[in-house]
VOVEX-30510 format. One line per field, with one value per residue (C-alpha): x, y, z. Coordinates in steps of 0.5 Angstrom, whole numbers, always signed. Layout:
N
px: [X, ...]
py: [Y, ...]
pz: [Z, ...]
END
This chain:
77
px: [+83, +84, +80, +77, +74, +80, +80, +73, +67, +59, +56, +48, +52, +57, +55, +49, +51, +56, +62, +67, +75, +75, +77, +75, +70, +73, +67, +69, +66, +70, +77, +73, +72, +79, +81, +77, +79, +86, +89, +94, +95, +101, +96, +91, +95, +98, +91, +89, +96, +93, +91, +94, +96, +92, +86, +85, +88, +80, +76, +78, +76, +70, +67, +70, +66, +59, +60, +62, +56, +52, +47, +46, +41, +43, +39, +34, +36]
py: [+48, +44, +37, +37, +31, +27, +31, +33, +28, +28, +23, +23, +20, +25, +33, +32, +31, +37, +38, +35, +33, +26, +22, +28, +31, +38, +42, +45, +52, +52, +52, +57, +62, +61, +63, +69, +71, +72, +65, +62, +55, +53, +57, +52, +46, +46, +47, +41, +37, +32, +37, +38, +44, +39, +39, +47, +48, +43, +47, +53, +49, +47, +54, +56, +51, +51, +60, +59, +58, +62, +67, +74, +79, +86, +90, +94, +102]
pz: [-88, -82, -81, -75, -76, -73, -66, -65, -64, -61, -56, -54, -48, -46, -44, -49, -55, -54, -59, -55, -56, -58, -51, -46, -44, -45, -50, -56, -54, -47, -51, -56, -50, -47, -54, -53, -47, -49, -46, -51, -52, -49, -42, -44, -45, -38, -36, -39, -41, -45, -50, -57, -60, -66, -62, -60, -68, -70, -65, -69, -75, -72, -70, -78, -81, -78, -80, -87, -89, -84, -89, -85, -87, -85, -80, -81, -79]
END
C-alpha cells in the first residue's frame, strides 16, 4: 500500500482544512472526480503540469485508506 502521507496534507488555512496535494491548492476529491470521470493521469497532468503521477497514485491511497475500515449495514428490503 501506497503512503500518502508524503503527498497529501490538511490546513485549517487552505480551502478549509480539505485534503490537499502537498504544495498546491488542488483538493484531493478534485483528482478523485476526474479520475471518475474517465481522465487518465497523464490528462490530469498536462492539466496541472506540477502534479506527479505519486501525487494522483496518494489521492487513490487516500480515498482507500478513509474506506477500509468503513462498517456498512445492509439495507432493509
Amino acid at each position: 500500500m501506497r503512503k500518502w502521507e508524503n503527498n497529501i496534507e490538511t490546513n485549517p488555512d487552505i480551502l478549509y482544512g480539505k485534503p490537499v496535494i502537498k504544495g498546491t491548492r488542488i483538493p484531493v476529491d478534485l483528482i478523485l472526480e476526474k479520475m471518475s470521470s474517465g481522465q487518465g493521469f497523464q490528462e490530469i497532468i498536462q492539466s496541472y503540469p506540477y502534479l506527479t503521477d505519486d501525487d494522483l497514485y496518494a489521492s487513490l491511497a487516500y480515498a482507500s485508506s478513509l474506506i477500509r475500515n468503513e462498517v456498512t449495514k445492509p439495507l432493509a428490503s
